[in-house]
N, C-alpha and C positions, 0 to 999 in steps of 0.2 A: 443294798436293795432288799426291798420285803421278802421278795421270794425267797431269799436263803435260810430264811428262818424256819422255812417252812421245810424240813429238813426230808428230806426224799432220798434214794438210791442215789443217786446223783452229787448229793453234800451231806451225806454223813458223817464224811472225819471233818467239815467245816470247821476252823478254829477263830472267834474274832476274838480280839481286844479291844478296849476300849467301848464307849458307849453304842449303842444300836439306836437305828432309824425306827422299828417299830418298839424300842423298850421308850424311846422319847415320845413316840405320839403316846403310849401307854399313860405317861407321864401329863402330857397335854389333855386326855380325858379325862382323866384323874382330876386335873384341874378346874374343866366344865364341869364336872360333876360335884366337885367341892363346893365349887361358887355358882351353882347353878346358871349357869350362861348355856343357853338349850336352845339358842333361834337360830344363831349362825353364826361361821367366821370366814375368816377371809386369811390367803395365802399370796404372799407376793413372794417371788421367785427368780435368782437367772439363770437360764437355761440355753449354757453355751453349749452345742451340740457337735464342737471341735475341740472340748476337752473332757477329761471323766465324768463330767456331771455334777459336782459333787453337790452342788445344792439343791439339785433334783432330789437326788436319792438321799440327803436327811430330810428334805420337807417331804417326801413319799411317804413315810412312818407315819408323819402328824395326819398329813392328810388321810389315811387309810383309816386310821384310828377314829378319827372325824367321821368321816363319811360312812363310818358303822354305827355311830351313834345315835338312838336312835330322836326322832324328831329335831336332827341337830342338821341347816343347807350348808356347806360345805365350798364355798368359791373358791377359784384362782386366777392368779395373774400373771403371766412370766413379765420380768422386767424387763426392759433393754435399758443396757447404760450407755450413756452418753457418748462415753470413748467407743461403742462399737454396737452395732445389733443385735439382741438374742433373738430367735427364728421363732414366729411364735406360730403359738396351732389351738385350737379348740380343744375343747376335753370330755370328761366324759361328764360328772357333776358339777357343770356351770363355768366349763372354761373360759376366759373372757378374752385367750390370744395376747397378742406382746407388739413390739414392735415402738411401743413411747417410751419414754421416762417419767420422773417424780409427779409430771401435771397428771397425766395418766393412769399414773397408780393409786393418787388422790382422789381422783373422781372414781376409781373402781372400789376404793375403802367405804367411802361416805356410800354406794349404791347398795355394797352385798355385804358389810359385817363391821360388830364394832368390837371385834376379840378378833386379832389383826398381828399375825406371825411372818416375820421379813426374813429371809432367809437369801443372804445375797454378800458382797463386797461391804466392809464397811460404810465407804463412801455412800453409798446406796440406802441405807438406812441415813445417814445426816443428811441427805437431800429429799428423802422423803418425809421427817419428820421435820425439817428446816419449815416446808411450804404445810407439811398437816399443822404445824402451830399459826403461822400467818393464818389458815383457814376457822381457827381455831376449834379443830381439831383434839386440841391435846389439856380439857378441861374437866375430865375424868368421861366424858361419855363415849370414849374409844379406849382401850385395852391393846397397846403395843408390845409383841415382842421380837426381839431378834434375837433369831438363832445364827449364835456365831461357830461355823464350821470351823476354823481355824486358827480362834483366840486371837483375831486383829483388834477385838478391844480391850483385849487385855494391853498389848501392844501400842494403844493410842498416845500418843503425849498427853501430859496430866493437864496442861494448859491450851487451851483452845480458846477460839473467841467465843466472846458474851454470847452472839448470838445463834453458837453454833451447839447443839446438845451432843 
């Protein structure tokens, strides 16, 4: 979470390893800033709120980092995957609430950003870039990435079908 970084009475001996949620948005403005992308992007997300979190609190850093930038709108979306619901809610810069899947998350890319960070289940990025390329979507005028919290693509089998990225 952002807050521990911000080290107070409270987390002073904090110790992390491994990479942080605000050293990756860090990283993520770096990048607008490199390739000047300054109008907006866009956050898809799931947001199980019966387990840690975890992909709240890596996309927390991008987003934070975003949302200070300045002249840069800043959306989001929590996903729900199809195997189950994530509970969704309004936000503070432009939340757009959850509750659908990939049709869902497609028409919220094409509306609020075309530098578009996924941060969710593998499966979850192949069904939403499956339908953004039918849309076509995926012809340089949108900027995809997924933030893999867990290395399930490193994990992926090397052979998948033709029509599956």
């Amino acid at each position: 979470a952002s807050g521990f970084s911000r080290k107070h009475d409270g987390f002073g001996t904090l110790v992390r390893t491994g990479p942080t949620a605000p050293k990756l948005g860090a990283f993520v403005a770096r990048l607008h800033e490199l390739f000047n992308w300054t109008a907006r992007a866009a956050l898809l997300y799931v947001d199980r709120k019966t387990d840690d979190r975890p992909f709240y609190f890596t996309i927390e850093g991008v987003y934070e980092e975003l949302h200070e930038a300045a002249n840069l709108t800043v959306r989001y979306h929590i996903y729900a995957p199809p195997d189950g619901p994530a509970p969704g809610h309004g936000g503070a810069e432009g939340g757009q609430g959850g509750g659908a899947g990939p049709d869902t998350a497609v028409q919220f890319i094409k509306a609020n950003g075309r530098v578009v960070y996924i941060c969710g289940p593998l499966e979850m990025l192949h069904q939403i870039m499956r339908l953004a390329q039918c849309e076509g979507m995926t012809n340089g005028d949108y900027v995809f990435f997924y933030v893999d919290v867990f290395g399930e693509s490193l994990l992926a089998e090397g052979h998948r079908e033709a029509a599956k990225p």
